[in-house]
C-alpha positions as CSV (number, residue, x, y, z in Angstrom):
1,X,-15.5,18.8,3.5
2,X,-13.1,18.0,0.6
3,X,-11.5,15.2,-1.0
4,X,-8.2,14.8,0.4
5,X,-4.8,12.6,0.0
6,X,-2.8,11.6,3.4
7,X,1.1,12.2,2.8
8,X,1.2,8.6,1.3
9,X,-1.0,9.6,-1.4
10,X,-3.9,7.7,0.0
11,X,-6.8,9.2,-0.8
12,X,-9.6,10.1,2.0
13,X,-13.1,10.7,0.5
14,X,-15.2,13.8,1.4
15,X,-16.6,14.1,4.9
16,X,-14.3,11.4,6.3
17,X,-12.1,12.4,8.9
18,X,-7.9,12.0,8.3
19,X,-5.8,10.7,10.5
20,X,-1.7,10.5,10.1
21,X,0.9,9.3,12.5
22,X,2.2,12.5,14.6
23,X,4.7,13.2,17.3
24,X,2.0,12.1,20.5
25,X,0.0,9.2,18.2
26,X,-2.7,9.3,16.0
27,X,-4.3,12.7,15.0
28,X,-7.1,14.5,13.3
29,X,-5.3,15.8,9.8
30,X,-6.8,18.9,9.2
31,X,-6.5,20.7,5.3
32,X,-5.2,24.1,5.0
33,X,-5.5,25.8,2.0
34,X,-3.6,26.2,-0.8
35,X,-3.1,26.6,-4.4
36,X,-1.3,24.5,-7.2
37,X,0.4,27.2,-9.8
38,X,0.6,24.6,-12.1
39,X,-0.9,23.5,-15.0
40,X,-2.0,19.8,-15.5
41,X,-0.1,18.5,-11.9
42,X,-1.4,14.9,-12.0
43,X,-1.8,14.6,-16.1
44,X,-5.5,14.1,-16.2
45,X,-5.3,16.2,-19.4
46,X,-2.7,14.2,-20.8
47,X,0.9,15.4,-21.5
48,X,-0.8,19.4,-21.9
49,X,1.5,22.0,-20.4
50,X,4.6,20.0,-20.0
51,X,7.2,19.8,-22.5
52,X,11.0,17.6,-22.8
53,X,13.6,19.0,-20.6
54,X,16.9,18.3,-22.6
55,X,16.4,14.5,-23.4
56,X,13.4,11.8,-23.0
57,X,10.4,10.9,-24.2
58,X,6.8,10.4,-22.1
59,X,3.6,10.1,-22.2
60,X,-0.1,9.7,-19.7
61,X,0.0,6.2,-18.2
62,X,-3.0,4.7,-16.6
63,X,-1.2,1.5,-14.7
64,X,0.7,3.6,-12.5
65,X,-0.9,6.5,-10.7
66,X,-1.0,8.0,-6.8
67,X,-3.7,11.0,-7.6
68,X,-6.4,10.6,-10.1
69,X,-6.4,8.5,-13.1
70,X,-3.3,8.9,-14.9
71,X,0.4,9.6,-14.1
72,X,3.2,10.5,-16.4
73,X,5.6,7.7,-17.5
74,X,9.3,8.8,-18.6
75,X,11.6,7.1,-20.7
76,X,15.1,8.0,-21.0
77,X,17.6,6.0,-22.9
78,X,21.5,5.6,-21.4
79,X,24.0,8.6,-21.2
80,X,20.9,11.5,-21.1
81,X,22.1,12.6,-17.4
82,X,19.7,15.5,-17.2
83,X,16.5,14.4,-18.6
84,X,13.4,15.6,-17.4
85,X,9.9,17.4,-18.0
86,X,9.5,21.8,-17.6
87,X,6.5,23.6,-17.3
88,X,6.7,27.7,-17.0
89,X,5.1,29.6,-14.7
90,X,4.4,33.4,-13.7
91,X,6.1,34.4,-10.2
92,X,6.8,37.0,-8.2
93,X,10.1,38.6,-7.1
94,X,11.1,38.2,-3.5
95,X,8.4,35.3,-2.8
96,X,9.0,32.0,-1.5
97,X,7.8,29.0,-2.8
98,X,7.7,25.1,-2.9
99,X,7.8,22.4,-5.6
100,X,7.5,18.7,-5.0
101,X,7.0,16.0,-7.2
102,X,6.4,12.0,-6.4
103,X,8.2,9.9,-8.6
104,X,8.2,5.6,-9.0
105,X,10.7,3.9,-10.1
106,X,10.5,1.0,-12.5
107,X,14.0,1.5,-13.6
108,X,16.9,3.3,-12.8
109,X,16.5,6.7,-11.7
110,X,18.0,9.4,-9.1
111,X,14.9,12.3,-8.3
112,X,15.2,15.7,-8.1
113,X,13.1,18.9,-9.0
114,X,15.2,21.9,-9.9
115,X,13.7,25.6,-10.6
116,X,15.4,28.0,-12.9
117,X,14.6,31.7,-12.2
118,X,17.2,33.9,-12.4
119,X,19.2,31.5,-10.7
120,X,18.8,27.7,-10.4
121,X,17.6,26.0,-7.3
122,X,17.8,22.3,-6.8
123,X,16.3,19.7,-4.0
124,X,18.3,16.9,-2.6
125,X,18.5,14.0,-4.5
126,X,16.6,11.2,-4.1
127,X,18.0,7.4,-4.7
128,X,14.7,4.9,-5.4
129,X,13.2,2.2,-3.4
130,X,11.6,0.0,-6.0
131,X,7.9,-0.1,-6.3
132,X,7.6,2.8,-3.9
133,X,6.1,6.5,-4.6
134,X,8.7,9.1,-3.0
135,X,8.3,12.6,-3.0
136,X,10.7,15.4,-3.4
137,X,10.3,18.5,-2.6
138,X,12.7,22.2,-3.0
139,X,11.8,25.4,-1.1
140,X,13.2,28.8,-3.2
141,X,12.9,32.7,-2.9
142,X,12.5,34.2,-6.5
143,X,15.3,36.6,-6.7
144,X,14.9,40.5,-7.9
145,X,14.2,41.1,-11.4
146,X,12.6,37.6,-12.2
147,X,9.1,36.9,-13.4
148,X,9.4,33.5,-14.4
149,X,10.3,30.4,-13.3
150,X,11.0,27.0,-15.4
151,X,10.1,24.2,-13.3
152,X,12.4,20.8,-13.7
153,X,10.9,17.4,-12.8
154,X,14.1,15.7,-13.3
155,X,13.6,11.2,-12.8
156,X,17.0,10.5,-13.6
157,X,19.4,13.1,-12.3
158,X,23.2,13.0,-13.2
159,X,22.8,9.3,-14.5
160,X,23.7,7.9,-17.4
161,X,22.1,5.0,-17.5
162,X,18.7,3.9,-18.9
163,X,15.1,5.0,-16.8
164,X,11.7,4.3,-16.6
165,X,10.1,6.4,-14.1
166,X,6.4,7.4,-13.0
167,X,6.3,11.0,-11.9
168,X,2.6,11.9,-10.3
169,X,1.4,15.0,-8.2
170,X,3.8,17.9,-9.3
171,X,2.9,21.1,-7.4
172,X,4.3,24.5,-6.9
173,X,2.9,26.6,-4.2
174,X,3.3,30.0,-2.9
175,X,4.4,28.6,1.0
176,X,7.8,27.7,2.5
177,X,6.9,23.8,2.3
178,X,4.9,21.5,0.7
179,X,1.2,20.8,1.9
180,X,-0.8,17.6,0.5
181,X,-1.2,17.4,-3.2
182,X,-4.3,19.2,-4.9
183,X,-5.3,20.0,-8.4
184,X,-6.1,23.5,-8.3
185,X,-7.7,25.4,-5.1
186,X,-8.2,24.0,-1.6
187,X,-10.0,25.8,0.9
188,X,-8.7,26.1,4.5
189,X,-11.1,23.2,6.8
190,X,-11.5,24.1,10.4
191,X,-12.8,21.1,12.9
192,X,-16.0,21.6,14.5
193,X,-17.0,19.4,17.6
194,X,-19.8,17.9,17.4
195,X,-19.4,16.3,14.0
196,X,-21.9,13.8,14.1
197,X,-21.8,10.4,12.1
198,X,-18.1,11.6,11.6
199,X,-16.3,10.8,15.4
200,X,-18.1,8.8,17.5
201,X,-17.5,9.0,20.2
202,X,-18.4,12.7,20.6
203,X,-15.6,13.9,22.6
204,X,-12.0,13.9,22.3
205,X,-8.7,16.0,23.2
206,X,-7.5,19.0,20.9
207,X,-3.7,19.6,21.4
208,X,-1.3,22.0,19.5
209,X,2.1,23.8,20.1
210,X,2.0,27.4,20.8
211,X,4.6,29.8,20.0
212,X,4.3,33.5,21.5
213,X,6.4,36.0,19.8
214,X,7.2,38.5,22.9
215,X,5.5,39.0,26.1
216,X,1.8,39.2,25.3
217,X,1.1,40.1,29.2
218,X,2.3,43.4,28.5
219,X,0.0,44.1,26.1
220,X,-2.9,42.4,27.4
221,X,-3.7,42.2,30.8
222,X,-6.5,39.9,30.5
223,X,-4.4,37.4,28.4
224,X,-3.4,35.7,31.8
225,X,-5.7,33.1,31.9
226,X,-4.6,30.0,30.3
């Protein structure tokens, strides 16, 4: 029922079914929900929220974008080996979360993300492929005692050379990996058959994986049939 964004960052309209490359073929891709923490993710509103991490300038670019209208363009001149963009954000001790970023290279570049809360976290590094939005993303556990976290987009890590980078679709959310960008709130979807005037034909196959933790016959004498 929403507009979504496959893991490309093509965008789906509303009511139009998504369909991504899985381990058996082609399947139904179906939204579940989440929240972006962050302020700004895809810099509709400009450069608000975000501030210079160490070295750099940038500023809201309309010629390069994956989400919405605008993406953020970086500039960093030669020997700034740690240059980036920070945002901080409210979290909670002992809960896991994910950032992820997408960057584009014009120039240069290495991406990573890194988190500082109490400790620092960084992702694995990312070399470029020209012309090409990548995304990076770092899974972390807030440790005891911290309530915030300063959140590193970082285009050109441990390089000193010159970069121009396009960074788009920055999220942080409250899961142990990253789900398809979204600027603010998604609701779960479910997938209802029939959904006329959406697959035609009307009938199809619905396949998952099932994990059972313990023996659920023991609890459950009727669970036997399958």
């Amino acid at each position: 029922a929403s507009v979504a964004y496959l893991e490309d960052g093509t965008q789906v309209p509303a009511g139009q079914p998504r369909f991504e490359d899985g381990k058996f073929g082609k399947g139904v891709l179906i939204e579940e929900g989440t929240t972006n923490l962050l302020t700004n993710p895809s810099f509709e509103n400009g450069t608000i929220g975000w501030a210079i991490y160490n070295y750099g300038t940038f500023t809201q670019d309309a010629t390069q974008k994956l989400f919405g209208s605008y993406s953020c363009k970086f500039e960093a001149s030669a020997n700034r080996p740690w240059a980036g963009i920070k945002q901080i954000v409210n979290v909670t001790a002992g809960t896991t979360y994910t950032l992820s970023a997408y960057f584009k290279a014009e120039s240069g570049g290495k991406f990573a993300v890194e988190v500082y809360a109490g400790q620092l976290f960084l992702s694995q590094l990312i070399a470029p492929t020209p012309g090409v939005w990548q995304r990076v993303s770092l899974t972390f556990t807030v440790p005891s005692g911290a309530t915030l976290a300063e959140i590193r987009v970082l285009p050109n890590y441990g390089l000193t050379t010159p970069c121009i980078v396009y960074i788009d679709g920055i999220q942080l959310e409250q899961k142990p990996y990253a789900t398809s960008f979204i600027d603010g709130t998604r609701a779960a979807e479910s997938l209802t058959i029939p959904t006329a005037g959406i697959l035609n034909p009307q009938e199809g196959t619905v396949e998952c994986w099932v994990y059972l933790d313990g023996d659920i016959l023991a609890t459950s004498p009727a669970a036997n049939h399958y």
